[in-house]
C-alpha positions as CSV (number, residue, x, y, z in Angstrom):
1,X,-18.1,13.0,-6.7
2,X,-21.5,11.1,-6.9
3,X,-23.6,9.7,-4.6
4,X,-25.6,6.6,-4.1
5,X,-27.7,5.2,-1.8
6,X,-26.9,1.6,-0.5
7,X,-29.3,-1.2,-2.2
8,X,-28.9,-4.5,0.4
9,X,-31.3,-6.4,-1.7
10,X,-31.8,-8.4,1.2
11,X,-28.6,-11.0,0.3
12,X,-27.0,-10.3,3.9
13,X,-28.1,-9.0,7.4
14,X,-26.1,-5.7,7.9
15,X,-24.1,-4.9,11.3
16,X,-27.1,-4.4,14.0
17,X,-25.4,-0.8,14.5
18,X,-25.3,0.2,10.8
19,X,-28.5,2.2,9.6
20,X,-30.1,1.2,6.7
21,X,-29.7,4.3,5.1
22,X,-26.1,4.8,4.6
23,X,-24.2,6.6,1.9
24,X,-21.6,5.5,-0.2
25,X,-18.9,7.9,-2.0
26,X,-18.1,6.9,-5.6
27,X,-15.6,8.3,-7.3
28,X,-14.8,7.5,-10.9
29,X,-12.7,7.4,-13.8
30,X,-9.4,7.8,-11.6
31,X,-6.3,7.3,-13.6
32,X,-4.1,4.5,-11.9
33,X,-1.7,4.7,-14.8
34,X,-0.5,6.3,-18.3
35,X,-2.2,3.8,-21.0
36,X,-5.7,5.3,-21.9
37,X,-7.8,2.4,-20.5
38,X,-5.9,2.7,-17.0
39,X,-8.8,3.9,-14.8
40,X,-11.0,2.9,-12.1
41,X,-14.1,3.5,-9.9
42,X,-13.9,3.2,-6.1
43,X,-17.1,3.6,-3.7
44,X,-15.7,4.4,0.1
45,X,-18.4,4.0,2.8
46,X,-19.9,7.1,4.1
47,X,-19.3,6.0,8.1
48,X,-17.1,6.5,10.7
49,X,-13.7,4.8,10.1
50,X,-14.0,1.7,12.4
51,X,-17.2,0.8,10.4
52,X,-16.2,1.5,7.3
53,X,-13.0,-0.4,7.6
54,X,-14.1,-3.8,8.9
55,X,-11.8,-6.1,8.6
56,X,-9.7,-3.4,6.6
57,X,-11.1,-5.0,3.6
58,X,-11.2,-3.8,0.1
59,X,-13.0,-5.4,-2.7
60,X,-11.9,-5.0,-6.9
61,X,-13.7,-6.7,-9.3
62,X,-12.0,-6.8,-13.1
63,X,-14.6,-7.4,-15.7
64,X,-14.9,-9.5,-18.5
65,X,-14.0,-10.2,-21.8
66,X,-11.5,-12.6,-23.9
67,X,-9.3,-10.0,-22.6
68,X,-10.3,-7.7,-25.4
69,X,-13.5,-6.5,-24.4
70,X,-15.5,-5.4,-21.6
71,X,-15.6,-2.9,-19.3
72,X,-15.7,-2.0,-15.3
73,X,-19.3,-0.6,-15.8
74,X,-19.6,-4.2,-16.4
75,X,-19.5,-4.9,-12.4
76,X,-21.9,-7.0,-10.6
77,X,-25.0,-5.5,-9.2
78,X,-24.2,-7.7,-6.1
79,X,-21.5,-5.5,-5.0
80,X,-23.8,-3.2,-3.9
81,X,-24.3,-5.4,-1.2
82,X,-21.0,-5.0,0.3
83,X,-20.2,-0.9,-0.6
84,X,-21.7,-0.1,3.4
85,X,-19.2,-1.7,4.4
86,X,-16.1,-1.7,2.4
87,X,-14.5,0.6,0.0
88,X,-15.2,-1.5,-3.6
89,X,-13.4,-1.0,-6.7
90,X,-13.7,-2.2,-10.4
91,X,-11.1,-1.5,-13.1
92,X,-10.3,-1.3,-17.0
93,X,-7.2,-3.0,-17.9
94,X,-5.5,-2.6,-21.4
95,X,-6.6,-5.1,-24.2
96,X,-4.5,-8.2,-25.4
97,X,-3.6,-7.1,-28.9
98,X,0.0,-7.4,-31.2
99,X,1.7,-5.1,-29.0
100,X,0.5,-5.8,-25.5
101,X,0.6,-9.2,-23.7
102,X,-1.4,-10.9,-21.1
103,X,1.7,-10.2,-18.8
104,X,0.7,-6.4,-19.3
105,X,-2.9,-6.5,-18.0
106,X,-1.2,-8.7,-14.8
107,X,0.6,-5.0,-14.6
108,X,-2.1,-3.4,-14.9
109,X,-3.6,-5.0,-12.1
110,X,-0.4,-4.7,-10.0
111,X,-0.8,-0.7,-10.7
112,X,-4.4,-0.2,-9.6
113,X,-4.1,-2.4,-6.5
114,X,-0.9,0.3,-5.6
115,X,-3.3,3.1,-6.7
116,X,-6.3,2.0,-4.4
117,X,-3.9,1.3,-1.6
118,X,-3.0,5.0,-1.6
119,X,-6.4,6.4,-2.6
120,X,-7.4,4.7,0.5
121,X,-4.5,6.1,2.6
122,X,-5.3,9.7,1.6
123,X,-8.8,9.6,2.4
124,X,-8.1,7.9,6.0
125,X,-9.7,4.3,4.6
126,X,-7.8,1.1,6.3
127,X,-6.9,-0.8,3.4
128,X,-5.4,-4.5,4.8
129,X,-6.8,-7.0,3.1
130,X,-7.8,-7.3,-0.5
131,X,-10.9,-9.5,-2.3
132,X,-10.0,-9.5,-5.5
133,X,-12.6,-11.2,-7.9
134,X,-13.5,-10.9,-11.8
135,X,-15.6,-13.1,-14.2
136,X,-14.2,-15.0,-16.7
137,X,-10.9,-13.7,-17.6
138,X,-11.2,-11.2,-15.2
139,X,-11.6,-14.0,-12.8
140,X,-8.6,-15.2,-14.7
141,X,-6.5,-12.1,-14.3
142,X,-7.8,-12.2,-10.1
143,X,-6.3,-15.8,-9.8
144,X,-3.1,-15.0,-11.7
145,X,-2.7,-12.3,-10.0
146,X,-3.0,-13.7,-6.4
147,X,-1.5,-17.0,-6.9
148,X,1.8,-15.4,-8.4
149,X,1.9,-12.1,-6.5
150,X,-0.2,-12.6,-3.0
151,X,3.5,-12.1,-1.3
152,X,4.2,-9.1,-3.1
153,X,0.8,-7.3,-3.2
154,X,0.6,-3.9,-2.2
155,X,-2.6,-5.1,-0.1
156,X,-2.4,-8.4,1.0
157,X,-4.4,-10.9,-1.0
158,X,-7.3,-12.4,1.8
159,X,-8.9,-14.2,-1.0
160,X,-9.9,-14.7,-4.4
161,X,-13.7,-15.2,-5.9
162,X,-13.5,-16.7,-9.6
163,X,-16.8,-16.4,-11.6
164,X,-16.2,-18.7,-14.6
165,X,-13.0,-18.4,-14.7
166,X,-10.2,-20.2,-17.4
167,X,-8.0,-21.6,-14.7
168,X,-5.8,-23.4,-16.9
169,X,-5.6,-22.2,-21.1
170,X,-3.4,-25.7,-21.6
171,X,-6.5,-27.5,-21.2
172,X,-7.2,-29.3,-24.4
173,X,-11.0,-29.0,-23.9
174,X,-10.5,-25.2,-25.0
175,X,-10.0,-26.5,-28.5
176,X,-13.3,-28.4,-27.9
177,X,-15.3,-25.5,-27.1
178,X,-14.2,-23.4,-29.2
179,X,-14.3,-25.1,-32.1
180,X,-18.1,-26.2,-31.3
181,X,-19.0,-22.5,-31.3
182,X,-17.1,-21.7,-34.2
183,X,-14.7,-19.7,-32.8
184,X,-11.3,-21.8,-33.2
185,X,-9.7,-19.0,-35.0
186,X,-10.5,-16.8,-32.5
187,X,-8.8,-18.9,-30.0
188,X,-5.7,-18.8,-31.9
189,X,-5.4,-15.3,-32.2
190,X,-6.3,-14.8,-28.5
191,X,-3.1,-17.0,-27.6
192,X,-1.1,-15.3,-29.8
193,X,-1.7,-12.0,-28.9
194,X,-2.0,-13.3,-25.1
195,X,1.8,-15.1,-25.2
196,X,3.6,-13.1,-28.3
197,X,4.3,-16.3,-30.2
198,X,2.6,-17.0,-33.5
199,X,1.3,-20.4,-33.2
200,X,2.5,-22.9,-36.0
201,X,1.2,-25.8,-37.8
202,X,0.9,-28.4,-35.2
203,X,1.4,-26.4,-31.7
204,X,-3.0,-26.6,-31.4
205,X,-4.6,-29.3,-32.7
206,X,-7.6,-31.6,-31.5
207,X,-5.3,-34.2,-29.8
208,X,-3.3,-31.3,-27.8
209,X,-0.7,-29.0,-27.8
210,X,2.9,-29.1,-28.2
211,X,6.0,-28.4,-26.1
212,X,5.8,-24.6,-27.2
213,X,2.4,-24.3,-27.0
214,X,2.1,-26.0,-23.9
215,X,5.0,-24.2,-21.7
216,X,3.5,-20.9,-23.4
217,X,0.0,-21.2,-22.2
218,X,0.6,-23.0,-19.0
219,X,2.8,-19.5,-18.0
220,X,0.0,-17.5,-18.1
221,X,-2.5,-19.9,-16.3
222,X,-3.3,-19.4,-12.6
223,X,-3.6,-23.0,-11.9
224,X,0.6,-23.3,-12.5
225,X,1.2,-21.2,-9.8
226,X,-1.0,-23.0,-7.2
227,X,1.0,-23.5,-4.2
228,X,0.3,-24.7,-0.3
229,X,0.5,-21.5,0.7
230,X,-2.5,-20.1,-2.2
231,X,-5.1,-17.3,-1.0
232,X,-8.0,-19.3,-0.1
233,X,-10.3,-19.1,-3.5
234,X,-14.5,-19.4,-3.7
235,X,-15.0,-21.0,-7.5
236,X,-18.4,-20.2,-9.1
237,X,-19.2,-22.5,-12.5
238,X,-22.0,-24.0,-14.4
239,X,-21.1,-27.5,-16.0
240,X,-23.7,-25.9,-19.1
241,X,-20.6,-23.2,-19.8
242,X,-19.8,-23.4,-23.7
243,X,-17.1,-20.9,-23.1
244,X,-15.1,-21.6,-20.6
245,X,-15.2,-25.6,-19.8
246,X,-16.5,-26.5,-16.7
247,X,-13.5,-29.1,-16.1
248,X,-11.5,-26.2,-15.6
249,X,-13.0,-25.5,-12.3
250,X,-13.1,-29.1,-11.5
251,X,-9.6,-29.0,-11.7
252,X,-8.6,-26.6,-9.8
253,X,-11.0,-28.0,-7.1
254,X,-8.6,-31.2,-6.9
255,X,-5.4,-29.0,-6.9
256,X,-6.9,-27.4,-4.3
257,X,-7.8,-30.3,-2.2
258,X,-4.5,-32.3,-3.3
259,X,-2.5,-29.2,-1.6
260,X,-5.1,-28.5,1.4
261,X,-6.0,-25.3,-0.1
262,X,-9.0,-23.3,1.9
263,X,-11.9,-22.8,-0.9
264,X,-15.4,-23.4,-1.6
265,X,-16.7,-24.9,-5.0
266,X,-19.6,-23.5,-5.9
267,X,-20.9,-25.7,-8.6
268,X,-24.1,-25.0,-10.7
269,X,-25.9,-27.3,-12.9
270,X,-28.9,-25.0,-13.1
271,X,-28.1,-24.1,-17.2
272,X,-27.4,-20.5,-16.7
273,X,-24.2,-21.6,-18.8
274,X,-20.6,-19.1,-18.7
275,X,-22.6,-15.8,-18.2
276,X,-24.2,-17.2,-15.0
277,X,-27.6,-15.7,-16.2
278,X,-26.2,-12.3,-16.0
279,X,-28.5,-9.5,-18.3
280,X,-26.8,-5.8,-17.9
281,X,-28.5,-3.0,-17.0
282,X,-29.8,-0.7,-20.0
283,X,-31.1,2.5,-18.5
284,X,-30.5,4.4,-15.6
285,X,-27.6,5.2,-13.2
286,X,-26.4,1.7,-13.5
287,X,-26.7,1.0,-17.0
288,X,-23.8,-1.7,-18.3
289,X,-23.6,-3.4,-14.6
290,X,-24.8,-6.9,-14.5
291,X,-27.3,-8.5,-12.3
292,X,-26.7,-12.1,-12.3
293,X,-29.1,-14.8,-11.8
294,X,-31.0,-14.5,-8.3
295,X,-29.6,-18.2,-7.0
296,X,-26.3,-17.4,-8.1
297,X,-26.2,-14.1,-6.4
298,X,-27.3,-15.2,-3.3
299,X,-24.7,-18.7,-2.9
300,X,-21.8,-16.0,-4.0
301,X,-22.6,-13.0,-1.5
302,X,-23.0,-16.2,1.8
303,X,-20.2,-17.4,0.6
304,X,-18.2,-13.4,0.6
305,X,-19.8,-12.7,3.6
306,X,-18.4,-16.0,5.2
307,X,-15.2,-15.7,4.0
308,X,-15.0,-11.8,4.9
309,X,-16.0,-13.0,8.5
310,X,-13.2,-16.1,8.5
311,X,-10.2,-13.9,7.0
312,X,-11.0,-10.4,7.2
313,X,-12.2,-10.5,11.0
């Protein structure tokens, strides 16, 4: 078990009663299930239990990555903000490939929130309410998880925070983005591998998809499962993302306001594009994490800590 000292960076005023030199727990590489990549860190506050446990909230963040890449070293520095406070998680999830389907990494995530809820039991942590959050498709996996499952969830869903994330993979503008980049290929095989169904001639093309390739992508897109009763949502994009098109947020902005859906819109036009200025950390004890541009970092903890306040008490 390691240790860490808290680092505030001065994002959020802590509680008056709370010393500024509190310790955090963090313990790593625990196995939530049997696939190799099925592990996770978790940071428990080093406080009595009615601090630690404000609100009963618990954060996971799910990193990055097409879906096959990245890694939960690849966490936000940011969170650091939050571990005096609440137990914070971030996980690895199995990679999309031939035998392994988006659906799968939604399991995956299903597994770890069971595993955290009983990590926190066993070491006396109140686990009610769960922030669940991720950039790009780990923002993807956090909204498809909470829109289809908040009912179901081990730890009730209190909200969602999507960094860049693809809300909805049946948008044409994909196509567009992709193929400016170069990477149109690439965005066939990730759909293929994602939904199991090898696309044909015709089912992807610049003027849009069809039925197939429609009814497959929209079932794995969070923005099909957006109903009046949604887990409020806090969007963060940057109309400069290449990746992941800015529209996508946009949209899910109007579903949200169409269905009177609790969320804030964060929207950037500041050019720090689908990565949100983030450079990871080389050296040191928190080499791989990412600290993300100062401006974003800031809107992004006000609006956690506001939300934390409004639905975790």
């Amino acid at each position: 078990m390691q240790k860490h000292t808290s680092g505030l960076f001065g994002l959020f005023k802590p509680l008056k009663e709370t010393p500024q030199d509190i310790r955090w727990s963090a313990h790593i590489d625990l196995r939530y299930g049997s696939y190799p990549r099925n592990l996770l860190d978790i940071s428990i506050p080093q406080v009595a239990p009615t601090m630690a446990s404000t609100g009963g909230a618990v954060i996971l963040f799910i990193h990055g990555g097409i879906w096959m890449y990245g890694d939960k070293k690849n966490r936000p520095t940011f969170l650091d903000a939050f571990r005096d406070r609440f137990t914070v998680a971030s996980m690895n999830h199995r990679y999309i490939d031939e035998n392994t389907r988006l659906a799968d990494l939604v399991d995956d995530v299903s597994a770890a929130i069971a595993y955290i809820q009983e990590f926190c039991s066993q070491h006396t942590v109140d686990a009610k309410k769960l922030i669940i959050m991720g950039h790009s498709s780990g923002a993807h996996l956090s909204m498809l998880y909470a829109y289809k499952h908040h009912k179901t969830a081990p730890i009730p869903v209190a909200f969602c925070v999507s960094m860049a994330g693809p809300t909805d993979l049946s948008d044409i503008t994909f196509v567009y983005s992709f193929k400016k980049l170069g990477w149109l290929k690439l965005f066939y095989q990730v759909a293929e591998k994602a939904t199991g169904y090898h696309p044909q001639e015709g089912d992807i093309t610049d003027e849009g998809y069809s039925e197939t390739g429609r009814r497959l992508l929209s079932a794995i897109s969070p923005i099909t499962f957006v109903t009046s009763d949604s887990p409020p949502t806090i969007i963060v994009h940057d109309a400069a993302d290449k990746i992941v098109p800015y529209a996508n947020s946009a949209i899910l902005n109007s579903v949200f306001n169409v269905y009177g859906i609790d969320h804030c819109f964060i929207a950037l036009y500041s050019g720090v594009g689908h990565y949100l200025g983030a450079k990871s950390i080389k050296t040191g004890p928190m080499r791989g994490a990412a600290r993300y541009d100062k401006t974003v970092e800031a809107r992004v903890v006000k609006a956690m800590n506001d939300y934390i306040e409004k639905y975790c008490g």
